[in-house]
C-alpha positions as CSV (number, residue, x, y, z in Angstrom):
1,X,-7.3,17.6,-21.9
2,X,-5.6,16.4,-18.6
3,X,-8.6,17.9,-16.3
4,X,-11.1,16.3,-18.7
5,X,-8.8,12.6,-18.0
6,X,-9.0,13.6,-14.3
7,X,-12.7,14.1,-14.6
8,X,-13.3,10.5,-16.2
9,X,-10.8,8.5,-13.7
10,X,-12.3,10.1,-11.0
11,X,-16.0,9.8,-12.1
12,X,-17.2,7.2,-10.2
13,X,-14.7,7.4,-7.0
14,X,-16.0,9.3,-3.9
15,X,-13.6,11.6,-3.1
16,X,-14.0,11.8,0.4
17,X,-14.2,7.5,1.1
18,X,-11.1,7.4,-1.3
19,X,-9.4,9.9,0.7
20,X,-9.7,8.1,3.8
21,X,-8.7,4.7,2.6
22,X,-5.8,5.9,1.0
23,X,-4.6,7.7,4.4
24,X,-4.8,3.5,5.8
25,X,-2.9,2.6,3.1
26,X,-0.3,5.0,3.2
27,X,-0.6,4.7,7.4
28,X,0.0,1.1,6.2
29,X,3.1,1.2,4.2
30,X,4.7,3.7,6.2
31,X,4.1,1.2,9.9
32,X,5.3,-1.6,7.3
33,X,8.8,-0.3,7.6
34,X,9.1,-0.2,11.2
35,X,7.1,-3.2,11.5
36,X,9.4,-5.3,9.5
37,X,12.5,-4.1,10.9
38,X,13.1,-2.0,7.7
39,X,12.9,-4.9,5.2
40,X,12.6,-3.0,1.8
41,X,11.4,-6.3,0.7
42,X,8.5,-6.6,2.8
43,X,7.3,-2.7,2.1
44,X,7.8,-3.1,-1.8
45,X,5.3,-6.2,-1.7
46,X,2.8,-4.2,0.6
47,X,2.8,-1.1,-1.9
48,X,1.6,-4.1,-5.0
49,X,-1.1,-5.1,-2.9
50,X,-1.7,-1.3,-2.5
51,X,-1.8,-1.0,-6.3
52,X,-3.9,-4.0,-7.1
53,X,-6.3,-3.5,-4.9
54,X,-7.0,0.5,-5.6
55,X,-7.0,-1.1,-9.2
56,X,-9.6,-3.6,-8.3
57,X,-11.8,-0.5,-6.2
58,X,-11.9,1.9,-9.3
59,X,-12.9,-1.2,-11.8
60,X,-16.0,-2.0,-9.6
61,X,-16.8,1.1,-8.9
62,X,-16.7,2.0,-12.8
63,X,-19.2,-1.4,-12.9
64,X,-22.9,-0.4,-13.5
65,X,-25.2,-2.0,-10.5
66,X,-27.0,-4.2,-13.1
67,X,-23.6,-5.7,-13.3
68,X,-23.2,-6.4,-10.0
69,X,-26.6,-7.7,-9.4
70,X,-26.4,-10.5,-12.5
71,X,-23.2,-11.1,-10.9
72,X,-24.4,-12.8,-7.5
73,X,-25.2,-16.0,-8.7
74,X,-22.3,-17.2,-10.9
75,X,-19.8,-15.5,-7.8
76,X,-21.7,-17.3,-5.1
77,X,-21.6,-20.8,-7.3
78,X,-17.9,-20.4,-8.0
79,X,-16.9,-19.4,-4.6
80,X,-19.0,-22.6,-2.9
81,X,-17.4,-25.0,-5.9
82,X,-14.0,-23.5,-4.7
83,X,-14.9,-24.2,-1.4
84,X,-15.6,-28.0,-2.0
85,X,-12.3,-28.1,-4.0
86,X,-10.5,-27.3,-0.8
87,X,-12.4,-29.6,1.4
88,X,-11.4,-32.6,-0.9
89,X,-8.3,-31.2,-2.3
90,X,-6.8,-28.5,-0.3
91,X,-3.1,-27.9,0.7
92,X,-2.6,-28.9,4.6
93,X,-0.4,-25.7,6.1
94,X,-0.1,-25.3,9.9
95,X,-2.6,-27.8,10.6
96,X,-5.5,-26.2,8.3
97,X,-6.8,-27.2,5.2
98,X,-7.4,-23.3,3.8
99,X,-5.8,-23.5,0.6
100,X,-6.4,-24.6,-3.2
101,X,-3.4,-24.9,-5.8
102,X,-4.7,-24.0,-9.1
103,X,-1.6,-24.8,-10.5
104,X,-0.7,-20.9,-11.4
105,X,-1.5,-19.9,-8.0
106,X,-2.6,-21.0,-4.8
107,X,-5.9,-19.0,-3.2
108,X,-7.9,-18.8,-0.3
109,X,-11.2,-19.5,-1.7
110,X,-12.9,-18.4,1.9
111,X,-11.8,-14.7,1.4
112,X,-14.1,-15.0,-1.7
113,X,-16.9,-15.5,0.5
114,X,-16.7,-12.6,2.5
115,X,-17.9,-10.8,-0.7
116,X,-19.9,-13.7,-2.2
117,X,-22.4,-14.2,1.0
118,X,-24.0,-10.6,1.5
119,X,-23.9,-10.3,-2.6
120,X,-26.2,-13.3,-3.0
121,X,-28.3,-13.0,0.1
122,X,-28.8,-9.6,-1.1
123,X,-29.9,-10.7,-4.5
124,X,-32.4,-13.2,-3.1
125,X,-34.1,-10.8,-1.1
126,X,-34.3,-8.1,-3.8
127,X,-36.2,-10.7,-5.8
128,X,-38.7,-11.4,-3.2
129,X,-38.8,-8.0,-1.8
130,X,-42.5,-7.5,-2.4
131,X,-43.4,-11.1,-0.4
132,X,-40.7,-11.5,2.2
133,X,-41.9,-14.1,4.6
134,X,-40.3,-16.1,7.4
135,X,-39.4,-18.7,4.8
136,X,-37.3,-16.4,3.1
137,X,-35.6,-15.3,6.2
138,X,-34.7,-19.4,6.7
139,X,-33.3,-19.5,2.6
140,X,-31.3,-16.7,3.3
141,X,-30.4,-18.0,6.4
142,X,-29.0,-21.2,4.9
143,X,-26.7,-19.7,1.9
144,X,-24.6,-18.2,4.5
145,X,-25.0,-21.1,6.7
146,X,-23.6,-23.7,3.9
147,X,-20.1,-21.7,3.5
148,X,-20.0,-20.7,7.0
149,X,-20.0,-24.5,8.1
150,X,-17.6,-25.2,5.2
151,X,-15.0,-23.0,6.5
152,X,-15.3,-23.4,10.0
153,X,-14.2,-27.1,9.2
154,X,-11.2,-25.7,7.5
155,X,-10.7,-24.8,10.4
156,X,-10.7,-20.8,9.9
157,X,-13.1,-19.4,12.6
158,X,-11.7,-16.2,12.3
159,X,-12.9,-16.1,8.5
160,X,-16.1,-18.3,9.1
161,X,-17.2,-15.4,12.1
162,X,-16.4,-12.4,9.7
163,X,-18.5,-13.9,6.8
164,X,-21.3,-15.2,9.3
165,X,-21.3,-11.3,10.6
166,X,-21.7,-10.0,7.0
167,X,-24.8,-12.5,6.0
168,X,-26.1,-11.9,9.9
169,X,-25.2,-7.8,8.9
170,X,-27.9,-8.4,5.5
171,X,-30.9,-10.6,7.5
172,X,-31.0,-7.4,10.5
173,X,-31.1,-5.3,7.2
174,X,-33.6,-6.7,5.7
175,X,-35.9,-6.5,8.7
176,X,-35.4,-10.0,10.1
177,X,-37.7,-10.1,13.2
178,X,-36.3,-8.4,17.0
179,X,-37.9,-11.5,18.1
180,X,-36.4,-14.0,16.1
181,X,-33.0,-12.4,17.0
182,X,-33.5,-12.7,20.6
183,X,-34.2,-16.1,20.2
184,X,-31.5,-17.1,18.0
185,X,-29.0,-15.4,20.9
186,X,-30.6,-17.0,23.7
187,X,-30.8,-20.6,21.4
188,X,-26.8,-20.0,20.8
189,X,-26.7,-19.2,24.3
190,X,-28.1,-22.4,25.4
191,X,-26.3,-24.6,23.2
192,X,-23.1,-23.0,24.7
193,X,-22.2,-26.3,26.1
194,X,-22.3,-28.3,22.7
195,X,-20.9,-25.6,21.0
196,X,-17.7,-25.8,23.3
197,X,-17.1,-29.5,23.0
198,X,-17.3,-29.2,18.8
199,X,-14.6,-26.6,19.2
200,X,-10.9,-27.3,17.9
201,X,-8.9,-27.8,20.7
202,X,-6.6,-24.6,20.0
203,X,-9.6,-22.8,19.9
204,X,-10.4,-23.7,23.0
205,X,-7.5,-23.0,24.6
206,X,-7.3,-19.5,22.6
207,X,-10.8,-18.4,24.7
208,X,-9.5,-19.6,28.1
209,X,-6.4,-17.8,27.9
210,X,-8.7,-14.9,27.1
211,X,-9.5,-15.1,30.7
212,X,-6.1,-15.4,31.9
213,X,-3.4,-15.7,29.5
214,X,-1.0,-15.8,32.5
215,X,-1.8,-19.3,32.7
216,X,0.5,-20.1,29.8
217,X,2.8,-16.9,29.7
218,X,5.1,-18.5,26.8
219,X,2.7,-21.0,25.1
220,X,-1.1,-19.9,24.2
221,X,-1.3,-16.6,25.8
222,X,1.8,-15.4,24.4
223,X,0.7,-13.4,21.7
224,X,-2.1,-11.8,24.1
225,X,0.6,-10.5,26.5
226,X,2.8,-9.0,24.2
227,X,0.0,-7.0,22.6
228,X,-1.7,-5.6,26.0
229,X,2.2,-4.9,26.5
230,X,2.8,-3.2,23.6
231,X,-0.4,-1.1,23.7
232,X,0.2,0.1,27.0
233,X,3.5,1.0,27.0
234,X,2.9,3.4,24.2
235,X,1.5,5.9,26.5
236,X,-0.7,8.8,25.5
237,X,2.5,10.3,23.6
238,X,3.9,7.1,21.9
239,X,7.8,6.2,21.8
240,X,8.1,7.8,18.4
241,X,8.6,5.9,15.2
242,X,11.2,3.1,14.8
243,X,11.2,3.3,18.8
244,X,8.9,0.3,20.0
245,X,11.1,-1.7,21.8
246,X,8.8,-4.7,22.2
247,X,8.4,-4.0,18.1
248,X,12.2,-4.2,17.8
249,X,13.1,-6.2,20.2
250,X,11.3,-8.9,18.5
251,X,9.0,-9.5,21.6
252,X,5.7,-8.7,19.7
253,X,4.6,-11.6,17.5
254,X,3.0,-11.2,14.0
255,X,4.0,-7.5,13.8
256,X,3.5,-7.1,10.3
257,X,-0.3,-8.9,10.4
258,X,-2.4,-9.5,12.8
259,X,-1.1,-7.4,15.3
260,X,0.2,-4.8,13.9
261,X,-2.4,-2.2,16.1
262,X,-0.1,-2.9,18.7
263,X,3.0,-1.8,16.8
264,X,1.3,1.6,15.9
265,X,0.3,2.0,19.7
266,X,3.7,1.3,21.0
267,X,5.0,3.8,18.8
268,X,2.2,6.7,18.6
269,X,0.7,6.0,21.8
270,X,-2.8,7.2,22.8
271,X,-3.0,10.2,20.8
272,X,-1.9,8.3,18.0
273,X,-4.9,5.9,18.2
274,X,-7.1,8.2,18.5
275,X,-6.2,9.8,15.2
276,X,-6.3,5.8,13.2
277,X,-9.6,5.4,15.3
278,X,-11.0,8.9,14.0
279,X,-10.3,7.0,10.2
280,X,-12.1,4.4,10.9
281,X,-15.2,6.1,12.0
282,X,-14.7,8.5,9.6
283,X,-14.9,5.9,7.0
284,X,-18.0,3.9,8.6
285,X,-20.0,7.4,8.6
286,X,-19.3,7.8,5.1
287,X,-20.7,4.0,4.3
288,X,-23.8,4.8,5.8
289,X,-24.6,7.7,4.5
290,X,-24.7,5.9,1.1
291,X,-26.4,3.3,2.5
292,X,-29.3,5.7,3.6
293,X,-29.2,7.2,0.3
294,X,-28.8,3.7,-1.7
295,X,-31.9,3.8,-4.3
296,X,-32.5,0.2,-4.5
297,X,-33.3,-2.9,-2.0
298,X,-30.5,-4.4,-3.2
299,X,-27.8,-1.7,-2.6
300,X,-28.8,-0.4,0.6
301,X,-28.7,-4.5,1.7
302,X,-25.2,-4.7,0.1
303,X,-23.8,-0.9,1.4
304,X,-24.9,-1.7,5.1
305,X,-23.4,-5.4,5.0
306,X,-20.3,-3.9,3.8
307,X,-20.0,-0.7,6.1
308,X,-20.9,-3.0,8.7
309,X,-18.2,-5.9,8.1
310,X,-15.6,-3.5,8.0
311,X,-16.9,-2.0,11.4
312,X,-16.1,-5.9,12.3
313,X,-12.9,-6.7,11.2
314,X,-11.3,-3.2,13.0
315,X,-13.8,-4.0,16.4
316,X,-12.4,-7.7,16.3
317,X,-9.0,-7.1,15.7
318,X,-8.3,-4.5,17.9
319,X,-10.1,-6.4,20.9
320,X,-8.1,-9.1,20.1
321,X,-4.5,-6.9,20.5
322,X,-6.2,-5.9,23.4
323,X,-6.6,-8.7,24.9
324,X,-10.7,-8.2,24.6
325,X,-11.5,-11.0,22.4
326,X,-10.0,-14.2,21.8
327,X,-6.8,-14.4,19.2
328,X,-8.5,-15.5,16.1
329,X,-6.8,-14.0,13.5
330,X,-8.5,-11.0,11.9
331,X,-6.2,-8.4,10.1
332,X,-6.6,-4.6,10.9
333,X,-8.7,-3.4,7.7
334,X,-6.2,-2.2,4.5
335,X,-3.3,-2.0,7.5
336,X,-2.0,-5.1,8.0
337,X,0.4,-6.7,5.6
338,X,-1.5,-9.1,3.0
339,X,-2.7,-9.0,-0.4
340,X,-5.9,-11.1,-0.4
341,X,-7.7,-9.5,2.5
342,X,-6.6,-6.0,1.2
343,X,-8.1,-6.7,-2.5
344,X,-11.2,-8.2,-0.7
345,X,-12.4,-4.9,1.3
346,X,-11.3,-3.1,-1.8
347,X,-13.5,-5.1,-3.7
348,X,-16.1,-3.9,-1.1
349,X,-15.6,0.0,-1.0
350,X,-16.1,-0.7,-4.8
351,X,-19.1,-2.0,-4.7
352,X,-20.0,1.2,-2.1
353,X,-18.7,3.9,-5.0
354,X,-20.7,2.2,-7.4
355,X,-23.7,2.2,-5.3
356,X,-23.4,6.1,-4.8
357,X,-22.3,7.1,-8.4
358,X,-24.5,5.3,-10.5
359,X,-27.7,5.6,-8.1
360,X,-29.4,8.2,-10.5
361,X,-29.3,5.8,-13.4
362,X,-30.9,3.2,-11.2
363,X,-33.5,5.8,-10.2
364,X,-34.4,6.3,-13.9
């Protein structure tokens, strides 16, 4: 009776993608500890967003694909009237206008997004599969371009670059021209100039000091410093756990978020990262080798967009600790402490399981 409840939990779950996210969640709650200084408080609320996010991965991965599919639409709608709702009556925090008090709860509507855009570019091209043209290319092109411009007047670009990469992640997948994507860089490339002067002013500043954060040791390159810091003086070896000074020391800033990478390579050095790196890839390989074997237009669109934005958000965030890329806010994937963007890549790998599991009954 127990085996046969086993059987029926575990029907739809891939054993081998589960196993690897669980190892970043558990990687997760045990760097929580040290990252926080030991605050009990602060683990306890990482291991709920642990919980409701594995709960939210084995309910869509239980959902049949029609399901998804009929849901693109209504997500997509909701998301953009969110969206709106925040532009006209958002709550100002730090300087951004990112957040929408429903009255039980205040959310993020962008994170929504990050889901919402591949989902419905995917649906639109499954529908005109059989007569893709260049116009549908430009369609596609401008339901991720509505939301993307929405955001980035939040301002989030962090958010607005993650959900540009997942609709950009869908058009290459659907066979948008070589051609046209040469020119789109060299266009962007061009319009560099204009691009810069429409910038915020932080974010500016956040790409200079990518090219010297010396300039402004204690100000705007800060945070830049005290990651390369703390990467480097991990070593191959590591200090050992609860040992990062710059961690405990209170040097590093945003231990417990956005750079958290750096408290893991203080403390398990080189070797260390290689092992959380290993995860990673492990866990990419996995996504596409259901998106080669994804039976539909649809899911192989949706399982490469997701494999693919998750490749993003590690790449980003670990350039940015590194002092690679520009600080702009990008949590390390199901690591970093924070319940929305943890329930939003579960929400993902859901969508993946389904994809595999319930790709024969598609078939038929």
């Amino acid at each position: 009776m127990i085996n046969q409840l086993q059987r029926r939990f575990m029907a739809h779950l891939d054993p081998m993608l589960l196993g690897a996210l669980g190892a970043l969640m558990l990687i997760s709650l045990i760097l929580m500890y040290s990252a926080s200084g030991g605050s009990m408080e602060r683990v306890l609320g990482q291991l709920v967003n642990v919980m409701v996010a594995f709960a939210a991965l084995w309910l869509v991965a239980n959902m049949p694909l029609h399901y998804l599919i009929r849901s693109a639409v209504p997500i997509y709608i909701v998301g953009m009237m969110l969206l709106l709702g925040v532009a006209f009556f958002g709550e100002i925090q730090n300087g951004a206008r990112r957040w929408l008090n429903l009255g039980v709860a205040t959310i993020q509507p962008s994170e929504l997004m990050k889901i919402a855009v591949p989902l419905m570019m995917a649906w639109y091209f499954e529908r005109h599969e059989a007569t893709l043209a260049l116009k549908n290319y430009v369609v596609a092109a401008l339901i991720l371009a509505v939301p993307f411009a929405l955001i980035l007047r939040q301002p989030d670009l962090g958010t607005a670059l993650l959900i540009c990469a997942s609709g950009f992640y869908v058009l290459f997948l659907a066979g948008l021209s070589w051609r046209v994507i040469l020119g789109l860089f060299i266009s962007a490339a061009a319009s560099a100039p204009f691009l810069w002067h429409a910038l915020h002013g932080y974010q500016r500043q956040r790409i200079l000091m990518l090219l010297d954060p010396t300039e402004d040791p204690l100000g705007k390159g800060y945070h830049t410093i005290q990651g390369m810091i703390a990467v480097g003086s991990g070593g191959i070896l590591g200090k050992g756990y609860l040992n990062g000074t710059q961690t405990h020391l209170e040097f590093l800033p945003e231990r417990t978020t956005d750079f958290i990478f750096a408290v893991f390579s203080e403390e398990f050095g080189l070797l260390g990262n290689l092992v959380l790196l290993s995860v990673y890839l492990f866990i990419m390989w996995r996504g596409f080798v259901i998106t080669a074997n994804a039976s539909t237009y649809f899911t192989r669109l949706m399982a490469g967009s997701i494999t693919l934005t998750f490749f993003t958000y590690a790449f980003v965030n670990m350039g940015m600790v590194t002092g690679i890329l520009p600080v702009v806010g990008v949590p390390l994937p199901l690591v970093s402490y924070g319940g929305t963007s943890m329930l939003t890549l579960s929400l993902g790998f859901g969508m993946l399981m389904s994809i595999h599991s319930h790709k024969t009954l598609v078939q038929s």
